[in-house]
N, C-alpha and C positions, 0 to 999 in steps of 0.2 A: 325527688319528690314523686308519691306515686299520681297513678290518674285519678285516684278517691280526694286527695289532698289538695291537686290543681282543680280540681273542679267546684272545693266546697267555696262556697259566696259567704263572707263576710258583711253585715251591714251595720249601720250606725250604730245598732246597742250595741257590737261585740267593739266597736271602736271607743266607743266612750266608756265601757267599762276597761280598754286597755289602759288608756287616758289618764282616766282616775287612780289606776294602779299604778302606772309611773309618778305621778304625782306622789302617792302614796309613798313610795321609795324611797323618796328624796326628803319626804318630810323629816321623818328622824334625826336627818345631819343638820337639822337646824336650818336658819336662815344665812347669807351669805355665801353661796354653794355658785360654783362655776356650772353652766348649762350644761345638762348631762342629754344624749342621747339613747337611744331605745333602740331594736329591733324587734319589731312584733311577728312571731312563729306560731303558728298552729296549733296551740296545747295535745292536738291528735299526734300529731306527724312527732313534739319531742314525746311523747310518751311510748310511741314507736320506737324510732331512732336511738333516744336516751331511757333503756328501760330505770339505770341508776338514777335517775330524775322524779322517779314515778312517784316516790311519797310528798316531793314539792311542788307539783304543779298541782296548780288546784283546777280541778273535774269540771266545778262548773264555769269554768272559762274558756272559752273557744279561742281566744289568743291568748298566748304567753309573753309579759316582756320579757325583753334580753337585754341588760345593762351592757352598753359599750365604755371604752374606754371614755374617761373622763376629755372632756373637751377646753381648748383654750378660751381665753375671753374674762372679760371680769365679769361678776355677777349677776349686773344687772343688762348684760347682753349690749345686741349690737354691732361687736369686734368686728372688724376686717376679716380676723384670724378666723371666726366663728362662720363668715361669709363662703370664705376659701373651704373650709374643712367641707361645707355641705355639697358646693360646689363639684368636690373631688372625691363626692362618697359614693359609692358603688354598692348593690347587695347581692348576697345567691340569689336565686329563685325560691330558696324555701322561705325565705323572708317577703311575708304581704303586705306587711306595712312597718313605718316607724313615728317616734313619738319624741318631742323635744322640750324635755323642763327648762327654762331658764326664769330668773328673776328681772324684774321689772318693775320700772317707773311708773305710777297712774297719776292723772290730775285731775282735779276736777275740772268740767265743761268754761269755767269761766275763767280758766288760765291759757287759753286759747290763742289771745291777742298777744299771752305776756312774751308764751313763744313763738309769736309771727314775726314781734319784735326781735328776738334775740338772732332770727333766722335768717332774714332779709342779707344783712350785710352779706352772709354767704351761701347765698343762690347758686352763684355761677360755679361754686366748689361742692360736690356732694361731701367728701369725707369731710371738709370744713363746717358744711350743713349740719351734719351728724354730730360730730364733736360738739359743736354750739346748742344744738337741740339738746342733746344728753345732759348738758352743762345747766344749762335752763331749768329743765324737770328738777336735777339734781339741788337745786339751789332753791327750787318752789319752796315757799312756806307751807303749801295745801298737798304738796306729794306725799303718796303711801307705797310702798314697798309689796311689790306681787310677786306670788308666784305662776308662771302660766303652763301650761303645756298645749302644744300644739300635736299633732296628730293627722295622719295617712293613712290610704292603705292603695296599695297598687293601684285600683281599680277608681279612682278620683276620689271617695267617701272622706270626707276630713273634718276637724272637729276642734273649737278651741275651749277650753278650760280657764277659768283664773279663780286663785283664792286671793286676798288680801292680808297681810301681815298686819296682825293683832296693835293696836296704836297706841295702846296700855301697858305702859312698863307693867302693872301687878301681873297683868294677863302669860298663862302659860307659853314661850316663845316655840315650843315644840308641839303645840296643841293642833289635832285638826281643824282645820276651820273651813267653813261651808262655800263649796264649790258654785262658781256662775259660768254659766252660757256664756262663751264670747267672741262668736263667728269672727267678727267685724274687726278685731282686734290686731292679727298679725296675716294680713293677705301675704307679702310679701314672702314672709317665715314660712307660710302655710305654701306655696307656689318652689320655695328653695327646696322643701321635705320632698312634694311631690316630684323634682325634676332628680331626686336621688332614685327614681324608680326608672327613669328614660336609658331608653335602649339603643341609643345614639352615640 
């Protein structure tokens, strides 16, 4: 990477429009899609590097995603497997940031108790916690099916995204559907992304 390219600063808008275009990505394959990862590149540096690239990357974007290999895990995330992989991710230095779609469970605020309930018995077990918890959402009558992405970039800037899967059979299952703000969402997710940037 040159010194123009380590030097350029990244902020919020060019992270959230990465965000949205991974998200983007993944829309087409539909709903049930195992959690895909990103690498986000410099739109400068591949139109450098990869002049053969020059007619796909689009101009007005200051990062690029970069589809990585497909990731283990069921759908609606969570996995061990999914735990592990981030855990033992590594990137070049040309890579500033990356970006993580997976699907997900929401509920609404007043099904709260029903999983405090389901969760208690296995306190003292995290993965048993886990399992019980996912089990719970999965079996709510009030649960809706998301999609989220979460999002980094070396320098701490990060960013959560969710859209909601349409609850309307007639409704298009491949349709855009309108993006929400939602920092608060996945700390955790967002803490695993950034520690794939540590240089430890």
């Amino acid at each position: 990477m040159t010194g123009d390219e380590t030097d350029q600063v990244f902020g919020e808008a060019a992270l959230g429009r990465a965000a949205q275009e991974a998200i983007e990505f993944v829309e087409p394959q539909g709903w049930g899609q195992p959690p895909q990862l990103f690498g986000l590149v410099p739109t400068s540096l591949l139109a450098t590097s990869q002049p053969e690239w020059a007619d796909m990357l689009d101009d007005g974007a200051t990062l690029t995603v970069i589809e990585q290999e497909p990731l283990p895990g069921d759908p609606t995330g969570g996995s061990a497997e999914l735990d592990h992989v981030l855990a033992t991710t590594t990137w070049p230095e040309e890579v500033v940031g990356c970006a993580l779609v997976q699907e997900i469970i929401v509920l609404p605020p007043n099904a709260e108790s029903d999983l405090d309930g389901a969760l208690e018995p296995h306190l003292a077990d995290k993965e048993a916690s886990d399992r019980a918890g996912r089990a719970a959402a999965e079996s709510h009558p009030e649960r809706r099916t998301a999609r989220m992405v979460a999002a980094v970039l070396r320098d701490g800037h990060r960013i959560t995204l969710l859209t909601l899967r349409p609850d309307d059979e007639d409704d298009d299952p491949f349709a855009a559907n309108e993006l929400l703000r939602a920092d608060q969402l996945a700390p955790g997710l967002i803490q695993g992304l950034l520690a794939t940037f540590d240089e430890d």
